[in-house]
N, C-alpha and C positions, 0 to 999 in steps of 0.2 A: 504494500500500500504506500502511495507517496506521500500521505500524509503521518504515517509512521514515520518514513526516513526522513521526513524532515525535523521531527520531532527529534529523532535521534543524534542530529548535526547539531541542534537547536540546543541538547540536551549536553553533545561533546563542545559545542562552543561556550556553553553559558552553564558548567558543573555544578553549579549551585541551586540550581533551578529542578535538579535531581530529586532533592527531599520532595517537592512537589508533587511527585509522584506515588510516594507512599500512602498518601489518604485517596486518591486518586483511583489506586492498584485497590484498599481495600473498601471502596464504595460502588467499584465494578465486577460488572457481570465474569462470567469463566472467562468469555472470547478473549473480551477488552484487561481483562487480569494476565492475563498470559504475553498477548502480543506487548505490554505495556513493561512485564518482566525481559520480553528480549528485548526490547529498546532499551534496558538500562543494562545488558549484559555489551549491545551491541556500541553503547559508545563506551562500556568499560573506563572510566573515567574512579576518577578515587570514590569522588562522593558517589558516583553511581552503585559503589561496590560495597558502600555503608549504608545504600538503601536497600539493598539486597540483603545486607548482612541481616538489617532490621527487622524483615517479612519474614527471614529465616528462622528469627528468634520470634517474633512476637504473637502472645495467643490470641491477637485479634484476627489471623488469618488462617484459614484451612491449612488443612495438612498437603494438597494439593499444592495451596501457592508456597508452601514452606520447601517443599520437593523443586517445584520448579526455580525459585531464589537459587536454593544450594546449585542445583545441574548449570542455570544460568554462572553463578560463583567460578564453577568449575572451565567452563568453556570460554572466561575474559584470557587474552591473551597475554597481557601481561598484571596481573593479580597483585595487587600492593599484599606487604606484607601481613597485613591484618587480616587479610581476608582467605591469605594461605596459612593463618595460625588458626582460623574461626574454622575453614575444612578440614583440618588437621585436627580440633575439638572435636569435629563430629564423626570425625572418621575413629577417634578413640574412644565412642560414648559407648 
């Protein structure tokens, strides 16, 4: 969709704008929850990787978006450290 990839340049231009997206991700339906978690894996950006981390940990969102966060976590390219210490928590839970 081009209105996702722009969202996503929008999201890798403007990092901050990222948290935005967590109320966002959990006020939306399955579809719009999902494609909204690859745009924050797809601009991979730090903040993007601590909204990830957030959905991962927090129990305001299904067990669903908690899986997709982590698999998202896993497939950024280059992972700040946080977020390979937070898969490495759960990879020893």
């Amino acid at each position: 969709m081009q209105s996702l990839d722009s969202l996503e340049k929008y999201i890798t231009l403007n990092p901050d704008e990222a948290k935005k997206l967590f109320k966002i991700i959990l006020n939306s339906d399955d579809q719009l929850s999902s494609s909204l978690i690859n745009v924050l894996e797809n601009s991979g950006t730090p903040e993007a990787q601590i909204v990830l981390t957030q959905i991962a940990k927090s129990e305001d969102f299904n067990h669903i978006n908690h899986l997709r966060a982590i698999i998202a976590l896993g497939g950024i390219e280059e992972p700040s450290p946080k977020s390979i210490d937070f898969l490495l928590d759960m990879y020893n839970l």
